[in-house]
MARVO-105706 format. One record per atom (N, C-alpha, C): residue number from 0; residue in three letters; atom name; x negated, y, z. Coordinates in steps of 0.1 Angstrom, whole numbers, plus 5000, padded with zeros to 4 digits. Each point is the difference from the previous one (the first is absolute). Layout:
> resi | resn | name | xx | yy | zz
> NUM | Ala | CA | X | Y | Z
...
***
This chain:
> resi | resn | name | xx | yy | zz
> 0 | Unk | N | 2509 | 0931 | 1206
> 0 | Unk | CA | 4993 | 4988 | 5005
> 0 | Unk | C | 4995 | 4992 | 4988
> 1 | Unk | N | 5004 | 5002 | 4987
> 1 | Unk | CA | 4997 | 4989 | 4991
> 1 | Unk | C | 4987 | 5005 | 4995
> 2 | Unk | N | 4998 | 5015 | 4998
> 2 | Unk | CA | 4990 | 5005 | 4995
> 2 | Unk | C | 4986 | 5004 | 5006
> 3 | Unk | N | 4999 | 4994 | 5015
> 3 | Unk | CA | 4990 | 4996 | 5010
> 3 | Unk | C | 4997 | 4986 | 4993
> 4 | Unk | N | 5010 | 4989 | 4998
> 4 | Unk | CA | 4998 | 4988 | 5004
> 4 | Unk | C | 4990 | 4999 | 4984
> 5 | Unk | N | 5009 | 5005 | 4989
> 5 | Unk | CA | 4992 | 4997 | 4983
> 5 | Unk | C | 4988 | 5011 | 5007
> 6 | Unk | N | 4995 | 5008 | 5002
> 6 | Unk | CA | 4988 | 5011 | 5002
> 6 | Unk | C | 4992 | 4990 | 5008
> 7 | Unk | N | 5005 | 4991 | 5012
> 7 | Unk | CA | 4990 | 4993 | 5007
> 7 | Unk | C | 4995 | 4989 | 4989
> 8 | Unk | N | 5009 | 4994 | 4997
> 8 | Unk | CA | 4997 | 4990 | 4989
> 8 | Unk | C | 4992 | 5003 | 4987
> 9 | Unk | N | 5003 | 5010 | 4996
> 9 | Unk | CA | 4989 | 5009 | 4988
> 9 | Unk | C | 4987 | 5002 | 5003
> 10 | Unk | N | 4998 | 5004 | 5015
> 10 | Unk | CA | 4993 | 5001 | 5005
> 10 | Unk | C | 4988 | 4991 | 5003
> 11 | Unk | N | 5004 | 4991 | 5006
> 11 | Unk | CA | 4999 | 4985 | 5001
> 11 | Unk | C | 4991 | 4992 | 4987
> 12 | Unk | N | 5011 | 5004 | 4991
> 12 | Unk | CA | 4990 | 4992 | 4991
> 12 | Unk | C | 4990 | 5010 | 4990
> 13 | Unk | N | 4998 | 5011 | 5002
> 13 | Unk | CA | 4989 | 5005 | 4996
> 13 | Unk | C | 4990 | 4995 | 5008
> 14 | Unk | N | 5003 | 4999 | 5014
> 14 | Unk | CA | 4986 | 4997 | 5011
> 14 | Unk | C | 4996 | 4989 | 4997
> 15 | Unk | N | 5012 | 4986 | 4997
> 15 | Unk | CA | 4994 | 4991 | 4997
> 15 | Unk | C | 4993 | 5003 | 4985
> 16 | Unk | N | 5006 | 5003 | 4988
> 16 | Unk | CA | 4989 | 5003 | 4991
> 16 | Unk | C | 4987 | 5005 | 5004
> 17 | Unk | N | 4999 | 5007 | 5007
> 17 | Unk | CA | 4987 | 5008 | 5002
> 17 | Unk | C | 4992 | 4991 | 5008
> 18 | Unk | N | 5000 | 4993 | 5008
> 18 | Unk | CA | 4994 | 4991 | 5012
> 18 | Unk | C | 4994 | 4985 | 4991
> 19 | Unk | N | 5011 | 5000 | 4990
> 19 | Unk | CA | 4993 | 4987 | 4993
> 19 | Unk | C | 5002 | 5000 | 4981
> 20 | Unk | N | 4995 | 5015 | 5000
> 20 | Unk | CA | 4991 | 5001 | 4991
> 20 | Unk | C | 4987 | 4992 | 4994
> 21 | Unk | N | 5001 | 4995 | 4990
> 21 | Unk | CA | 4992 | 4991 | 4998
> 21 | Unk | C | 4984 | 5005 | 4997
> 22 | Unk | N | 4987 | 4995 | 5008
> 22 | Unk | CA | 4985 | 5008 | 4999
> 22 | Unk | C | 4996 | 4995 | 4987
> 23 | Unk | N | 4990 | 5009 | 4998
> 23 | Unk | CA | 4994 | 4998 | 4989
> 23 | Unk | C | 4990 | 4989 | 4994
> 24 | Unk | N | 5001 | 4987 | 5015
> 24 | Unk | CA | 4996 | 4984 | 4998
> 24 | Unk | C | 5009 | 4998 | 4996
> 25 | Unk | N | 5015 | 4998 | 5007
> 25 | Unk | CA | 5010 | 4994 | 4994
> 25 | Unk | C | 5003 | 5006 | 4984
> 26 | Unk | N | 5001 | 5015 | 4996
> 26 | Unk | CA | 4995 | 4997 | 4983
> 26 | Unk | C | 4989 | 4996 | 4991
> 27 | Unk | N | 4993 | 4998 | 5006
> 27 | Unk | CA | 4988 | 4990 | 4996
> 27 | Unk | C | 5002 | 4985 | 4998
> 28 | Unk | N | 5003 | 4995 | 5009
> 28 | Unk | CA | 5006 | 4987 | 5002
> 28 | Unk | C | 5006 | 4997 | 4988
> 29 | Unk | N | 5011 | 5007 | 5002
> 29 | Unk | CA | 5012 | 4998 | 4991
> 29 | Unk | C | 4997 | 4998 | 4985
> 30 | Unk | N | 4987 | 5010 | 4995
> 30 | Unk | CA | 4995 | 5000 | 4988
> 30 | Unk | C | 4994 | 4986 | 4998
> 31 | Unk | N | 4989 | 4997 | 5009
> 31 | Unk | CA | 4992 | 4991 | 4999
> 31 | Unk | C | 5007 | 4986 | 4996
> 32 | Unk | N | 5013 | 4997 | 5006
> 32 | Unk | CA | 5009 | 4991 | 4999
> 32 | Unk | C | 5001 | 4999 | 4984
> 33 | Unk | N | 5007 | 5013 | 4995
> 33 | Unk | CA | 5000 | 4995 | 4985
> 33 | Unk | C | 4990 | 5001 | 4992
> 34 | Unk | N | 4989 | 5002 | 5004
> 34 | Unk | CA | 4984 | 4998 | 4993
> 34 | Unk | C | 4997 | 4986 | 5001
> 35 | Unk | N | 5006 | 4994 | 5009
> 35 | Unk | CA | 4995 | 4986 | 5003
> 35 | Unk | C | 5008 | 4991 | 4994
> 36 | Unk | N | 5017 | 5004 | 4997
> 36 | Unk | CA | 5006 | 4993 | 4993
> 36 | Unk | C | 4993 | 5002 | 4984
> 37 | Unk | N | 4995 | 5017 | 5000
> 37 | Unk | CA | 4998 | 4997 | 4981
> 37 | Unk | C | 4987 | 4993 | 4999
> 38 | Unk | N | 4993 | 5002 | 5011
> 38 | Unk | CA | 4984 | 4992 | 4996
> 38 | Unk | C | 5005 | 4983 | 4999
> 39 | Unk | N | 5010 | 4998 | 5008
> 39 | Unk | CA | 5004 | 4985 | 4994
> 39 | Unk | C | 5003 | 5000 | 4992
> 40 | Unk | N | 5013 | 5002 | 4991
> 40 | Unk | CA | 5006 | 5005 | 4986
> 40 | Unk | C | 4987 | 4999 | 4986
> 41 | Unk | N | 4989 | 5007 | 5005
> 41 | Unk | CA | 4992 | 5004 | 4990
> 41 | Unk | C | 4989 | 4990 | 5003
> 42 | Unk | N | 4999 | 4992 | 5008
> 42 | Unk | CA | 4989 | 4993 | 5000
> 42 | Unk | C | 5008 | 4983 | 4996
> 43 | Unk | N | 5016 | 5000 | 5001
> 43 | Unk | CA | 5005 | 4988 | 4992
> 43 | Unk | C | 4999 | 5005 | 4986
> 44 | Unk | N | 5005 | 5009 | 4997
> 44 | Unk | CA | 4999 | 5002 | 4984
> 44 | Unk | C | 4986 | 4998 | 4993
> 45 | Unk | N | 4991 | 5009 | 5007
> 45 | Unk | CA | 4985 | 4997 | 4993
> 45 | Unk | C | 4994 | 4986 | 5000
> 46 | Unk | N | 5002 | 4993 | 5013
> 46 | Unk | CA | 4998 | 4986 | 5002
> 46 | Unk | C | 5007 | 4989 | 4995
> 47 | Unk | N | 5010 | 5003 | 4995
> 47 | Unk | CA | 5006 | 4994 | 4992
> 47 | Unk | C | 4993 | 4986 | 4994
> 48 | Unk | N | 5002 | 4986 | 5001
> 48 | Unk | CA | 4993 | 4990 | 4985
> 48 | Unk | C | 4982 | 5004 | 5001
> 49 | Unk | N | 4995 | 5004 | 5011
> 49 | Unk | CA | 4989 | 5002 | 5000
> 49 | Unk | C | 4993 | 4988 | 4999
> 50 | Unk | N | 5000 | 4991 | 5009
> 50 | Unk | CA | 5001 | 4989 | 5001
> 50 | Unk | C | 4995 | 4986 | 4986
> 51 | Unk | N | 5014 | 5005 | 4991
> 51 | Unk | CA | 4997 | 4995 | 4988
> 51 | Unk | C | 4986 | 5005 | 4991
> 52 | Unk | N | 4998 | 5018 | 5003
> 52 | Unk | CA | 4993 | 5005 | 4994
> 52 | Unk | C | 4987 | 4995 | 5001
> 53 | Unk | N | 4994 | 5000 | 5014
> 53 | Unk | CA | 4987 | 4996 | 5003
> 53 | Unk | C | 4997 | 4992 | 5001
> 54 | Unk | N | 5010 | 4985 | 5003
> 54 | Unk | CA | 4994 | 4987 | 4994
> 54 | Unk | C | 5001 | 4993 | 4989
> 55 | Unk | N | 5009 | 5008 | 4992
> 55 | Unk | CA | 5001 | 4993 | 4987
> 55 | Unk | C | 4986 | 5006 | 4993
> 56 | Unk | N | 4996 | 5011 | 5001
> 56 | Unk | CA | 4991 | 5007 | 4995
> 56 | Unk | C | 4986 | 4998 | 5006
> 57 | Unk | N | 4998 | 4995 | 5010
> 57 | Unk | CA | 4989 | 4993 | 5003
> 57 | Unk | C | 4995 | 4981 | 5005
> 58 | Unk | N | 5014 | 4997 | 5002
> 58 | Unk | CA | 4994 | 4984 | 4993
> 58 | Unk | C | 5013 | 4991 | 4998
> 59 | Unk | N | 5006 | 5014 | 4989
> 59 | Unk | CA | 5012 | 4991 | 4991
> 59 | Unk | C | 5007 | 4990 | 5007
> 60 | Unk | N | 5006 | 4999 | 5012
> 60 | Unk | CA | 5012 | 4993 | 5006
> 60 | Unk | C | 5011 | 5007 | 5002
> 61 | Unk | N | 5013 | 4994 | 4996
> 61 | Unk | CA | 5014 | 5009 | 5008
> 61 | Unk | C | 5000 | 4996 | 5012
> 62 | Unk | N | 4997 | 5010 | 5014
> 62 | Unk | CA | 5001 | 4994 | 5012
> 62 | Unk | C | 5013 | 5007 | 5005
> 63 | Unk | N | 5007 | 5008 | 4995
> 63 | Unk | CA | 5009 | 5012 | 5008
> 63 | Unk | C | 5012 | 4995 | 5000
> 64 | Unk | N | 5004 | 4985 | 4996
> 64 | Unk | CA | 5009 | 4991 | 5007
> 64 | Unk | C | 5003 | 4993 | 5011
> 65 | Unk | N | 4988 | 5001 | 5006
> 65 | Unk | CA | 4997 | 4994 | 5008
> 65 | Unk | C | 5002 | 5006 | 5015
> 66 | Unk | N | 4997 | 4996 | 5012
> 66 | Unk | CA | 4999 | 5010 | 5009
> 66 | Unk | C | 4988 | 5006 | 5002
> 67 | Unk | N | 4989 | 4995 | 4991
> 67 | Unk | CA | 4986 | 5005 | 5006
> 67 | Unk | C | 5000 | 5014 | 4988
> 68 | Unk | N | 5011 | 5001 | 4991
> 68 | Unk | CA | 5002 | 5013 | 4991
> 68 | Unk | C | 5007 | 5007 | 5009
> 69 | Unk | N | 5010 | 4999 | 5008
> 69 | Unk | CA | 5008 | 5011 | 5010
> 69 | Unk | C | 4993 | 5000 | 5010
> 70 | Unk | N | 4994 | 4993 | 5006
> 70 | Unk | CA | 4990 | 5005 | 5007
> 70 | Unk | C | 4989 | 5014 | 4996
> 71 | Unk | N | 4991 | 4996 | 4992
> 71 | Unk | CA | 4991 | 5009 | 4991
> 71 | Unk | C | 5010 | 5013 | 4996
> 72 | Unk | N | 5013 | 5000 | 5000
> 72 | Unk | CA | 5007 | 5011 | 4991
> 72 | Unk | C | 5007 | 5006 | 5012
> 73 | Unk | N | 5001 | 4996 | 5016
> 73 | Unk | CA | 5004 | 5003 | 5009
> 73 | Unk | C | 4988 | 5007 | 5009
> 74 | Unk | N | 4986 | 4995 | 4998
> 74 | Unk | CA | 4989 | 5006 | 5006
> 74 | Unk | C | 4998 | 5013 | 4991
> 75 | Unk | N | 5003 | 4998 | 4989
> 75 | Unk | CA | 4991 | 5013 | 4987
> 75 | Unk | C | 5010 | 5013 | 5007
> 76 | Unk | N | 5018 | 4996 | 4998
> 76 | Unk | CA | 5011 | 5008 | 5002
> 76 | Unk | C | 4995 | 5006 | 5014
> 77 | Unk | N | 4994 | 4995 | 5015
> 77 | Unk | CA | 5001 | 5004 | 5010
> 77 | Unk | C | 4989 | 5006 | 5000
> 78 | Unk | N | 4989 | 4999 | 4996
> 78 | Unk | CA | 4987 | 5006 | 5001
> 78 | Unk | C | 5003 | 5017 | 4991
> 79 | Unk | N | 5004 | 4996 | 4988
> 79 | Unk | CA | 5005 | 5016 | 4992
> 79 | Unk | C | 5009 | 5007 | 5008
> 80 | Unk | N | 5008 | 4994 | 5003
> 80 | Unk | CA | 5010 | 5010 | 5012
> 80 | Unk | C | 4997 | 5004 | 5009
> 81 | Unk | N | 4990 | 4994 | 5005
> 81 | Unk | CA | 4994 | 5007 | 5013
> 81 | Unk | C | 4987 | 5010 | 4998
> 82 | Unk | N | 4996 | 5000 | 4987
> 82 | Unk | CA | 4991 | 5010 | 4993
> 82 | Unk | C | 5003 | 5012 | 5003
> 83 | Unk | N | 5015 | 5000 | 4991
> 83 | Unk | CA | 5005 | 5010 | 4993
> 83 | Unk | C | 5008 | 5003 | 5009
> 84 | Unk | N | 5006 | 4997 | 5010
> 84 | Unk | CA | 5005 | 5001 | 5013
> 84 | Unk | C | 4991 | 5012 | 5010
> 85 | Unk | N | 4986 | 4993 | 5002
> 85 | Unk | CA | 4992 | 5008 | 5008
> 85 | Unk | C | 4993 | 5013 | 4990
> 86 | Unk | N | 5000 | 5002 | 4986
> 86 | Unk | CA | 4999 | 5008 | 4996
> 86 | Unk | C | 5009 | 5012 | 4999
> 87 | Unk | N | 5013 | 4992 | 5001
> 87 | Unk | CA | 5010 | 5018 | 4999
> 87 | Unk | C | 5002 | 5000 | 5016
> 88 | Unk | N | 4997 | 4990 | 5013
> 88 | Unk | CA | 4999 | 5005 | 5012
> 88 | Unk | C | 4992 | 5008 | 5001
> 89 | Unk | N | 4987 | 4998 | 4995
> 89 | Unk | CA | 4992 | 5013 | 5006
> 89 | Unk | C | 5005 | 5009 | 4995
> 90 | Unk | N | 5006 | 5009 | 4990
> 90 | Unk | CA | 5006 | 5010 | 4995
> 90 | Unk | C | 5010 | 5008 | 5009
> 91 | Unk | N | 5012 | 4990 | 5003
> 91 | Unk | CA | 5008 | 5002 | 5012
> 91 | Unk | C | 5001 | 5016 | 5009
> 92 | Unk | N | 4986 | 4995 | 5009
> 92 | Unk | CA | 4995 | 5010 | 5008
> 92 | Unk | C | 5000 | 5012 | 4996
> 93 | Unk | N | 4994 | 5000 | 4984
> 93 | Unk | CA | 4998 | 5011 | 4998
> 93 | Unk | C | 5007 | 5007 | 4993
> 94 | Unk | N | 5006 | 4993 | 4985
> 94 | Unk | CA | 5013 | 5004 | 4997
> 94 | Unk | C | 5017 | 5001 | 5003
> 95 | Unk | N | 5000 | 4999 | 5014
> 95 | Unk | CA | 5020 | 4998 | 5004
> 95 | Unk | C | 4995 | 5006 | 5009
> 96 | Unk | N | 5009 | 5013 | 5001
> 96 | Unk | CA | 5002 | 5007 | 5010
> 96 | Unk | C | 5017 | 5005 | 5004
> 97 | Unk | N | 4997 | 5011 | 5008
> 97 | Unk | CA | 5016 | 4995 | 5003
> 97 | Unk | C | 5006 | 5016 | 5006
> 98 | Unk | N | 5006 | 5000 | 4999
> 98 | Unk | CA | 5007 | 5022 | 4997
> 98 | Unk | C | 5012 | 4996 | 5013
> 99 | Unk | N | 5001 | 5005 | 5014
> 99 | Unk | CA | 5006 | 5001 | 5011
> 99 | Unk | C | 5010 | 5010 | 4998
> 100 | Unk | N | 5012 | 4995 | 4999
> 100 | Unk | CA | 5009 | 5011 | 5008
> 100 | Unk | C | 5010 | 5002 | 5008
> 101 | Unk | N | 4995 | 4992 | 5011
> 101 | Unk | CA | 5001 | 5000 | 5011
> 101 | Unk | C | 5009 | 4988 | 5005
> 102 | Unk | N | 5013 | 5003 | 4992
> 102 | Unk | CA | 5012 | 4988 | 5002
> 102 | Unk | C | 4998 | 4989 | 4990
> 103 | Unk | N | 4994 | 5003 | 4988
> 103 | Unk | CA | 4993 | 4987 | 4992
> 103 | Unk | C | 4983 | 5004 | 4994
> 104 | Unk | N | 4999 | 4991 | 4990
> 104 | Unk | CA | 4986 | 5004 | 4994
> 104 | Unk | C | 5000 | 4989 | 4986
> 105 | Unk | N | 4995 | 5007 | 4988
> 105 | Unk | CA | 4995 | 4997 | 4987
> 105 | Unk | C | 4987 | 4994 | 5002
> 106 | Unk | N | 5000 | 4987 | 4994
> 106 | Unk | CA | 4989 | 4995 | 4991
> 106 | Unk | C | 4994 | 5005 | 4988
> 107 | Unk | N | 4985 | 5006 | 4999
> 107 | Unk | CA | 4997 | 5007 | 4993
> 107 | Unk | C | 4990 | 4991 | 4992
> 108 | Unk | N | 4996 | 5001 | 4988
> 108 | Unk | CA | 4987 | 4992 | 4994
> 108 | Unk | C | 4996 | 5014 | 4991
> 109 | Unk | N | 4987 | 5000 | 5005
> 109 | Unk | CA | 4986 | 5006 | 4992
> 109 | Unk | C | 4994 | 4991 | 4986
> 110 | Unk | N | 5002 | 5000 | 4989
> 110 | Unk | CA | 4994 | 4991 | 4988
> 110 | Unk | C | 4996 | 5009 | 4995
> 111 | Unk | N | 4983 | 5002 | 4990
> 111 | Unk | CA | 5000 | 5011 | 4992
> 111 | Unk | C | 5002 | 5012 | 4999
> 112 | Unk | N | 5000 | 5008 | 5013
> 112 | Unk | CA | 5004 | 5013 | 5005
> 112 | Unk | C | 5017 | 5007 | 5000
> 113 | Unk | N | 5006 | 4985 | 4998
> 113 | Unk | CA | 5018 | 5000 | 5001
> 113 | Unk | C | 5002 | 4994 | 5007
> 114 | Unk | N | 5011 | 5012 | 5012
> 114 | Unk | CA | 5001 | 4995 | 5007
> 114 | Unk | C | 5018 | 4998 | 4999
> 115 | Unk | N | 5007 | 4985 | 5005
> 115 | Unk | CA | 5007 | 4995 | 4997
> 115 | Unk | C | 5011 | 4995 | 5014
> 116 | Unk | N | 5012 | 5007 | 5000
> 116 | Unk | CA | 5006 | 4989 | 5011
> 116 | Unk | C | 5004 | 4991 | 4998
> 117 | Unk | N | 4997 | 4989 | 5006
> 117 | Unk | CA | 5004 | 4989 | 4999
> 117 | Unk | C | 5008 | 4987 | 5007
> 118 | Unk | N | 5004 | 5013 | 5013
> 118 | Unk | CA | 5011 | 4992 | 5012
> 118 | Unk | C | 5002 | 5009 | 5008
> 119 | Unk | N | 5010 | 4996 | 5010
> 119 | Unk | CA | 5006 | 5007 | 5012
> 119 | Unk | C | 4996 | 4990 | 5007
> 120 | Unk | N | 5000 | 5005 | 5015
> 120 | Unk | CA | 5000 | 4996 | 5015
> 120 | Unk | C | 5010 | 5007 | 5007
> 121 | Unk | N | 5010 | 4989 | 5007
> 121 | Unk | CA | 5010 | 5006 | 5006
> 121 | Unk | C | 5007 | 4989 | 5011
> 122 | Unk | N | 5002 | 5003 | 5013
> 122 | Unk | CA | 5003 | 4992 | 5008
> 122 | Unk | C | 4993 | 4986 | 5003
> 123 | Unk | N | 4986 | 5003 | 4999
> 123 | Unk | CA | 4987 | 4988 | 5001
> 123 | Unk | C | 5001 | 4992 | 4986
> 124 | Unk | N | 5004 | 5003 | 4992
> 124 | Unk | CA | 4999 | 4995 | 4985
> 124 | Unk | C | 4992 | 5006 | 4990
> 125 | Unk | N | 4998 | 4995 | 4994
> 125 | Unk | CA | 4994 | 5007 | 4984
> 125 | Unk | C | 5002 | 4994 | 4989
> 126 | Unk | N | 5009 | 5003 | 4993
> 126 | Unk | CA | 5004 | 4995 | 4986
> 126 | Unk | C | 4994 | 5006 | 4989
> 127 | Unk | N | 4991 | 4992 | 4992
> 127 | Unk | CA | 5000 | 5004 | 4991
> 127 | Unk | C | 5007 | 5003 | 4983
> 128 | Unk | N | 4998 | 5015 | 4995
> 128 | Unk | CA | 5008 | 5000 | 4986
> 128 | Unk | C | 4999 | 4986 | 4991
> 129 | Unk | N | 5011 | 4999 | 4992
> 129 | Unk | CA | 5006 | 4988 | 4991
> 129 | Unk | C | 4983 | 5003 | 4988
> 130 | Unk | N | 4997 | 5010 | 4997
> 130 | Unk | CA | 4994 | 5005 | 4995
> 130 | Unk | C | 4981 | 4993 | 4999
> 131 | Unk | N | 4998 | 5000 | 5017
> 131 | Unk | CA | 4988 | 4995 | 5002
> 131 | Unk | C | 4993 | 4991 | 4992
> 132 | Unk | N | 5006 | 4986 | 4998
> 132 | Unk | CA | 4998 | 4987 | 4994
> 132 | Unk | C | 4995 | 5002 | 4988
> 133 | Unk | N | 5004 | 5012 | 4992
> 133 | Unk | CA | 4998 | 5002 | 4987
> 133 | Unk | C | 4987 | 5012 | 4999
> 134 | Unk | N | 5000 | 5006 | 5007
> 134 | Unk | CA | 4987 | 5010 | 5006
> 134 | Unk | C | 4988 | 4988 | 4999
> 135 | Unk | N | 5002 | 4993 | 5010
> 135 | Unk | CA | 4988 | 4993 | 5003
> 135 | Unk | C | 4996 | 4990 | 4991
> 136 | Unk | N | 5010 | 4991 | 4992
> 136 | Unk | CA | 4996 | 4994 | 4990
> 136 | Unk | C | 4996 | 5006 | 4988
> 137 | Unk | N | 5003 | 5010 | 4993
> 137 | Unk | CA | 4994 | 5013 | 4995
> 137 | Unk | C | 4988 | 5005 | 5002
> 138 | Unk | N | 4994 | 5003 | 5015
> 138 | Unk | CA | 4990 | 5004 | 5001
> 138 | Unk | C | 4985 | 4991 | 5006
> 139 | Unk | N | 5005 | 4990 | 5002
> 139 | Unk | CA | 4990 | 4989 | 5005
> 139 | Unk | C | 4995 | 4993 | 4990
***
């Protein structure tokens, strides 16, 4: 009796693996998320004291104390991030793909004719490797 009951249950959760296997939107998604966290990242670091840059250098005032400097340094940071944001989205599409088998599935990326895994999908999830963050800041 016990070896029905673990076999039903073994069973069980392969089906549930298999039924909510994660599609190849949901690993897309998942990438796009931390493209959008690095296009923030990389658009505070470059944006950085901009603020100071362009108006000290064109009619010599410190304004970046002020709020009308975090303002100017909050528009510059949101506008670059959403650049660079819609630039590695379009990519997306065409580089993350995703390798099925059956009860889960890998996150793949295409860069430069290397092709790289870069996560699992497993029970409607997709985690990506510790690894990714450093990929992408690397290669962007």
């Amino acid at each position: 009796m016990k070896k029905v009951i673990i076999t039903i249950i073994v069973a069980a959760v392969f089906i549930i693996a298999a039924v909510t296997n994660p599609s190849l939107y949901d690993h897309r998604e998942t990438v796009r998320q931390i493209l959008k966290t690095q296009a923030d990242k990389i658009a505070e670091k470059k944006t950085e004291g901009i603020t100071d840059k362009v108006v000290s250098g064109v009619i010599g005032t410190d304004i970046s104390t002020g709020k009308v400097g975090e303002t100017i340094d909050g528009v510059v940071r949101e506008v670059t991030g959403a650049v660079i944001g819609k630039v590695a989205d379009v990519g997306v599409d065409e580089e993350i793909g995703r390798e099925n088998y059956v009860f889960f599935s890998l996150t793949t990326l295409k860069w430069k004719g290397e092709k790289k895994k870069v996560g699992i999908g497993i029970f409607g999830n997709v985690f990506l490797f510790a690894d990714v963050d450093e990929y992408v800041d690397k290669h962007i």
